[in-house]
KEVEXLUM-462207 format. One record per residue: residue number from 1; chain; x, y, z of N, C-alpha, C, O in turn. Coordinates in steps of 0.1 Angstrom, whole numbers, plus 5000, padded with zeros to 4 digits. Example, Ala and Ser with C-alpha at 12.3 -4.5 7.8 and 13.67 -1.06 7.14 Angstrom:
<recs>
[1; A; [5132; 4943; 5078]; [5123; 4955; 5078]; [5132; 4967; 5078]; [5142; 4967; 5085]]
[2; A; [5128; 4978; 5071]; [5137; 4989; 5071]; [5129; 5000; 5079]; [5134; 5011; 5080]]
</recs>
This chain:
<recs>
[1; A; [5009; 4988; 5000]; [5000; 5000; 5000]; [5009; 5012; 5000]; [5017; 5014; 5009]]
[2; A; [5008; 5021; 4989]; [5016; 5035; 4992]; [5009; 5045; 4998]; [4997; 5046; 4999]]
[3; A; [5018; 5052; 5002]; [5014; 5056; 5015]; [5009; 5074; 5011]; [5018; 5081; 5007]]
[4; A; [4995; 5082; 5013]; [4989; 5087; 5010]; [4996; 5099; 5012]; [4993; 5104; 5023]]
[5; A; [5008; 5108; 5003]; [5014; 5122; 5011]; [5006; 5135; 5007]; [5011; 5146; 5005]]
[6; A; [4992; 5132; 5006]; [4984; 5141; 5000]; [4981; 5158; 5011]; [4986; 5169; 5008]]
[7; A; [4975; 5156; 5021]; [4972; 5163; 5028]; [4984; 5165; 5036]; [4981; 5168; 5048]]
[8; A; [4998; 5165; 5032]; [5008; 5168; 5042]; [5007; 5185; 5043]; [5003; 5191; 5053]]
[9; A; [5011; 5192; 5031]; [5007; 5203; 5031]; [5000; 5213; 5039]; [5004; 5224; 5044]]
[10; A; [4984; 5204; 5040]; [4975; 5213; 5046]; [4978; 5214; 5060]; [4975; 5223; 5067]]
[11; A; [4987; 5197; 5064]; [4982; 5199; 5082]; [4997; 5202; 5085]; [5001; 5198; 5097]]
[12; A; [5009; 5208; 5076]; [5023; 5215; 5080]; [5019; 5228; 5082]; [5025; 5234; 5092]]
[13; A; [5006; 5238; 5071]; [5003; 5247; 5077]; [4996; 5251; 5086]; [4997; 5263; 5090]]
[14; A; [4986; 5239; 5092]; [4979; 5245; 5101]; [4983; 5239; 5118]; [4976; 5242; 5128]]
[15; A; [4997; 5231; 5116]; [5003; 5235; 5128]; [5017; 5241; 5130]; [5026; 5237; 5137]]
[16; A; [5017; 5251; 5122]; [5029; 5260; 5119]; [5030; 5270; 5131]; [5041; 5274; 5136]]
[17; A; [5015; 5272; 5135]; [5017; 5286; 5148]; [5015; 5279; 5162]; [5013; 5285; 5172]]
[18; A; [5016; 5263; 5158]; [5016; 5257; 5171]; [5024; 5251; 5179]; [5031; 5246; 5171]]
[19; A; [5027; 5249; 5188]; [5035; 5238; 5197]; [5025; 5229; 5204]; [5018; 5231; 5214]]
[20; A; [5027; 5220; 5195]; [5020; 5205; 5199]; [5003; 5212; 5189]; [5001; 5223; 5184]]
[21; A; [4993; 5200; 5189]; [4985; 5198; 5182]; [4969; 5202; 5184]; [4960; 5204; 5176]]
[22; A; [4969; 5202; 5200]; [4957; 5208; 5203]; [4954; 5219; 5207]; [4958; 5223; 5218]]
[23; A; [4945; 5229; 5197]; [4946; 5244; 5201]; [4934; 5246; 5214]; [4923; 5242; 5213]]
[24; A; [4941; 5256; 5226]; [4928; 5259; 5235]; [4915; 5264; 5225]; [4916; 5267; 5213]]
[25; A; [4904; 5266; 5234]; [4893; 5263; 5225]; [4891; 5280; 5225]; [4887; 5285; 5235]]
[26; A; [4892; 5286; 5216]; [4885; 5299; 5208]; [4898; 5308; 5204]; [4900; 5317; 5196]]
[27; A; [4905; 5303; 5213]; [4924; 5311; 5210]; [4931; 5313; 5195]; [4932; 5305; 5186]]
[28; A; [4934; 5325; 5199]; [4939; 5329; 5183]; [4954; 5329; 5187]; [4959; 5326; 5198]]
[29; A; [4963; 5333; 5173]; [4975; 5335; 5171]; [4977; 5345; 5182]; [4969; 5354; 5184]]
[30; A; [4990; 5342; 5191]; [4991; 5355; 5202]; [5010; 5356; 5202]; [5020; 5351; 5195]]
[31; A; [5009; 5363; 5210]; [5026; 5366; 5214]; [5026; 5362; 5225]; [5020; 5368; 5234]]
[32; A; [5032; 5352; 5226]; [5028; 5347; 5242]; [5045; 5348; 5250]; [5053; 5341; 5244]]
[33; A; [5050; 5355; 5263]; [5059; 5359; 5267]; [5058; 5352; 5285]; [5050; 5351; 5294]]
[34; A; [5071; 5349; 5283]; [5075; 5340; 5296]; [5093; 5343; 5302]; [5103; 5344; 5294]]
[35; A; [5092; 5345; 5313]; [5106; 5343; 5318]; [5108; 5330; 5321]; [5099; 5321; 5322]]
[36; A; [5123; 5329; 5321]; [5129; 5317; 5323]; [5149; 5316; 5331]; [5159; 5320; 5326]]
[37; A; [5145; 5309; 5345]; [5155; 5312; 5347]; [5171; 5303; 5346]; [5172; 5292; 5339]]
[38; A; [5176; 5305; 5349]; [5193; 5305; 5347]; [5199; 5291; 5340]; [5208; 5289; 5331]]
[39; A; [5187; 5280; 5351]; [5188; 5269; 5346]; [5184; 5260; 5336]; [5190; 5250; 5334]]
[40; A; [5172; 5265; 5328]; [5165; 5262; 5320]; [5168; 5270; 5306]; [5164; 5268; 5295]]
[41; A; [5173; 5279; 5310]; [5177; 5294; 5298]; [5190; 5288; 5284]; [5194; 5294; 5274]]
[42; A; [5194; 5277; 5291]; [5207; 5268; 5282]; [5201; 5265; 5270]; [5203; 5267; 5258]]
[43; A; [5188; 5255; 5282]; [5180; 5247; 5271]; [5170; 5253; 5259]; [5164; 5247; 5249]]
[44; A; [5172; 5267; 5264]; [5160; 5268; 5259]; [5162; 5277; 5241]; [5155; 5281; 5232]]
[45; A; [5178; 5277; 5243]; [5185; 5287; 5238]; [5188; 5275; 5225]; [5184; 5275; 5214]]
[46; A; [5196; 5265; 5232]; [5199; 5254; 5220]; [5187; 5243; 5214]; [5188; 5234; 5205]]
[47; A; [5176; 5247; 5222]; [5162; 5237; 5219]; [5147; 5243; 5218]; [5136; 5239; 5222]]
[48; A; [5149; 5256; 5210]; [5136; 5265; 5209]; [5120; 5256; 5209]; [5115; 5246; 5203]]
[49; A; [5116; 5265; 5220]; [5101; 5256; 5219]; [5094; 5254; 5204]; [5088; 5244; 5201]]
[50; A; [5095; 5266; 5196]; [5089; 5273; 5186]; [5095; 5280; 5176]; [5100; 5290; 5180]]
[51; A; [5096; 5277; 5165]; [5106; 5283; 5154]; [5103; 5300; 5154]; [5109; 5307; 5145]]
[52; A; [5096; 5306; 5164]; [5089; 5327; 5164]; [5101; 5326; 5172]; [5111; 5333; 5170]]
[53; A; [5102; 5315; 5185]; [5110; 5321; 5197]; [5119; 5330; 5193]; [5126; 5328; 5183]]
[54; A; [5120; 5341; 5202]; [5127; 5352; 5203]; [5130; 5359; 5216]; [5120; 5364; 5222]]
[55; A; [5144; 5362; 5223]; [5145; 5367; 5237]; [5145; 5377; 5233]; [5152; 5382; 5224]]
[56; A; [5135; 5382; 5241]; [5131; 5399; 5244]; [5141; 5405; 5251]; [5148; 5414; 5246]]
[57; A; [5142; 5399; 5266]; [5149; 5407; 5271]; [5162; 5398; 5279]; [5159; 5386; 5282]]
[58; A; [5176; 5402; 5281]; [5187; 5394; 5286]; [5190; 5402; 5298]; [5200; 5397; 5304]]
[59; A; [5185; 5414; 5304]; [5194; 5422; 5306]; [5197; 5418; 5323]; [5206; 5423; 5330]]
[60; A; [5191; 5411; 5327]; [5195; 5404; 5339]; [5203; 5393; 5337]; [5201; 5387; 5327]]
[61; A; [5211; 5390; 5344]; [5225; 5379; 5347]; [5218; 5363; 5346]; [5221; 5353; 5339]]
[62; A; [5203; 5363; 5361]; [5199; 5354; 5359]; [5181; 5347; 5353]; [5176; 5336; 5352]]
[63; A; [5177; 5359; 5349]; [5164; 5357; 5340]; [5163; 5359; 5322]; [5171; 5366; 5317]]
[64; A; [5157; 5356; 5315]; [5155; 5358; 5304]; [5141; 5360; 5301]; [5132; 5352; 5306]]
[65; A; [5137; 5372; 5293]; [5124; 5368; 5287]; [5128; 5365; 5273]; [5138; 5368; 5266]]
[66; A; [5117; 5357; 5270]; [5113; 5348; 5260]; [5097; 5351; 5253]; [5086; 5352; 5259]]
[67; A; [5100; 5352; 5238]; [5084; 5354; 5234]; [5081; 5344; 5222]; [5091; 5341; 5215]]
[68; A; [5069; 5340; 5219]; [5068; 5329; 5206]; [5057; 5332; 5206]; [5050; 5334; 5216]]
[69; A; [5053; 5334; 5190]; [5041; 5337; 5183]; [5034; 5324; 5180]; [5039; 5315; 5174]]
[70; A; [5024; 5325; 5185]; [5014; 5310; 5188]; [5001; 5309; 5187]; [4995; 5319; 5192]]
[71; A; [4994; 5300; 5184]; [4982; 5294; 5190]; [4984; 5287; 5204]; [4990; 5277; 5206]]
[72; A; [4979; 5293; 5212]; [4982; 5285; 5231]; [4973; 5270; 5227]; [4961; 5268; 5223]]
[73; A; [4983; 5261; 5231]; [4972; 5252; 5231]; [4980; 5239; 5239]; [4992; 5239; 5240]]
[74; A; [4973; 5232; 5242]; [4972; 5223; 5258]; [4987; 5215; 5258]; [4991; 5210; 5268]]
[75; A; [4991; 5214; 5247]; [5004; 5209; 5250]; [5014; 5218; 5254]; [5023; 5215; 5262]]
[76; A; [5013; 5233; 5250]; [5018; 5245; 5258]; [5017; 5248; 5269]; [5024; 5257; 5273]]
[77; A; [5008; 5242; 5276]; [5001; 5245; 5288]; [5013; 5233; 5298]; [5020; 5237; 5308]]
[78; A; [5011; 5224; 5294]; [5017; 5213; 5298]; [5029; 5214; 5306]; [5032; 5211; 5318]]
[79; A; [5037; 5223; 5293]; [5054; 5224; 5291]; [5055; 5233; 5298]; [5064; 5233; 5306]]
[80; A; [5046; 5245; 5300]; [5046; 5255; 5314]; [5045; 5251; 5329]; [5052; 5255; 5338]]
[81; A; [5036; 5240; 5329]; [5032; 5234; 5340]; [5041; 5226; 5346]; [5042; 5224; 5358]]
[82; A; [5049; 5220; 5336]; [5060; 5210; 5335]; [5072; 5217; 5344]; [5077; 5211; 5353]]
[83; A; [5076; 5228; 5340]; [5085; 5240; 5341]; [5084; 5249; 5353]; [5094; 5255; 5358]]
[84; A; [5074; 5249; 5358]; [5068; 5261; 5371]; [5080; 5261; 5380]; [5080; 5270; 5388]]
[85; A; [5090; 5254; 5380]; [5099; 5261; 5395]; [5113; 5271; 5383]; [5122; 5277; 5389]]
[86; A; [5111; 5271; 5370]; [5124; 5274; 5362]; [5116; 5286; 5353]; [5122; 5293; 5345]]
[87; A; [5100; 5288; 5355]; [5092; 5293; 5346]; [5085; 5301; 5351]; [5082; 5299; 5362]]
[88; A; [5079; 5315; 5342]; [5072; 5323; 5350]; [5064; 5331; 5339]; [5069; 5340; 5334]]
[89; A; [5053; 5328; 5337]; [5045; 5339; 5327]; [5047; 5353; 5325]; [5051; 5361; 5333]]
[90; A; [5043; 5356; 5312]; [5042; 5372; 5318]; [5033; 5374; 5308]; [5029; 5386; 5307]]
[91; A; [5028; 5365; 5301]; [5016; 5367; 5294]; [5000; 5364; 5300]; [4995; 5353; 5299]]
[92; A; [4992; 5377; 5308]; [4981; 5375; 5317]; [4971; 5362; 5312]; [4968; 5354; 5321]]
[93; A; [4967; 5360; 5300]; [4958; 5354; 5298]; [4967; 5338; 5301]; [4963; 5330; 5309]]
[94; A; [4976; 5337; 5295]; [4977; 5323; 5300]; [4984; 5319; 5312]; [4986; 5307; 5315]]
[95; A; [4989; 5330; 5319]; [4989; 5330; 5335]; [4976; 5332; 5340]; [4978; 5335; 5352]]
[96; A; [4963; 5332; 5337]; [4953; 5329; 5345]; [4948; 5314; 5343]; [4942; 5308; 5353]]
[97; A; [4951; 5308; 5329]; [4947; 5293; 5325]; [4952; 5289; 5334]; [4946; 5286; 5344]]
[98; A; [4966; 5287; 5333]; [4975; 5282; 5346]; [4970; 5279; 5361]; [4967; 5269; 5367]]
[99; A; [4967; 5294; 5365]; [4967; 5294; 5380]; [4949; 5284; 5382]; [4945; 5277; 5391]]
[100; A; [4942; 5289; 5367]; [4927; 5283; 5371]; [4932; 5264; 5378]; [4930; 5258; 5389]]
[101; A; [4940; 5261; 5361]; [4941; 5248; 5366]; [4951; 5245; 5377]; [4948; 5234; 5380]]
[102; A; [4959; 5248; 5385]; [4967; 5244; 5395]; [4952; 5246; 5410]; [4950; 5238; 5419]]
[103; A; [4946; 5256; 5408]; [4933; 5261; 5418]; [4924; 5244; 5413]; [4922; 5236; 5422]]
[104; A; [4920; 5243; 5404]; [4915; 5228; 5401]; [4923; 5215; 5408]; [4919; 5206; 5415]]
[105; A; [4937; 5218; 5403]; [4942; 5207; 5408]; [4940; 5205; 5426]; [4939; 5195; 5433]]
[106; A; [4941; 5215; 5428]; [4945; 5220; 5444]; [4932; 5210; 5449]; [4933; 5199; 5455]]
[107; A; [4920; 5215; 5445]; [4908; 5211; 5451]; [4903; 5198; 5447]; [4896; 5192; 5454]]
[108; A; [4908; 5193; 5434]; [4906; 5175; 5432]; [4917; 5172; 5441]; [4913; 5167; 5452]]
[109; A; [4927; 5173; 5440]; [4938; 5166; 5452]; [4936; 5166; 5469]; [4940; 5159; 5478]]
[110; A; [4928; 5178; 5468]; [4925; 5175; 5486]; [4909; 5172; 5486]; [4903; 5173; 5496]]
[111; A; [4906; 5170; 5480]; [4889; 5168; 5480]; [4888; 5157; 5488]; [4893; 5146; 5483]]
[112; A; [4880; 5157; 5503]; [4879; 5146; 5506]; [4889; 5140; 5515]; [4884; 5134; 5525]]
[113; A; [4906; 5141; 5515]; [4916; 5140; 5521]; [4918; 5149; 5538]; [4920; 5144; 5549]]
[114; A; [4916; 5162; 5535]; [4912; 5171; 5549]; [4898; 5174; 5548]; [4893; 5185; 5550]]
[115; A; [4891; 5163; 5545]; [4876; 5169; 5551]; [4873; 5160; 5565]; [4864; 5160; 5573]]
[116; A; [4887; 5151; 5564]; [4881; 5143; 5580]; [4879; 5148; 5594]; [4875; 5139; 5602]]
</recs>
């Protein structure tokens, strides 16, 4: 059976402004901006999340800002969440996604545990 490279095209462009494959739901193309510190700033330099990434700002010794033009979407979300002791938003809207879900997580993980 050969193998169908028809639709490669369509779906190279339509995850071009993405990292990873599932877009949050109504989110458009953003500039989405995060600090990152000292430890993670190596990685991040030789292993771009996103072919936009671009450091904004160096001008501290041990933080960096970082910005990538994107669709936010749940695998983004992840790699933040993944990151939180080396990571720090500075983009409001998806520093509120964040905090909603860590406030979710908070309350499924103790749900039940200190209500004795």
């Amino acid at each position: 059976i050969k193998f169908n490279d028809s639709k490669r095209k369509e779906v190279i462009k339509y995850n071009k402004d993405m990292y990873g494959v599932y877009p949050l739901p109504g989110e458009k193309k953003q500039y989405v901006c995060f600090y990152v510190g000292k430890s993670l700033d190596h990685i991040m330099q030789t292993n771009p999340l996103h072919s936009s990434q671009k450091i904004i700002d160096k001008s501290h010794e041990f933080i960096t800002l970082y910005g990538i033009n994107v669709i936010p979407t749940h695998e983004l979300l992840q790699w933040f969440l993944a990151h939180l002791g080396d990571v720090k938003m500075a983009s409001p809207l998806l520093a509120f996604e964040i905090a909603r879900i860590l406030n979710q997580f908070q309350k499924d993980y103790t749900k039940g545990y200190f209500d004795k």
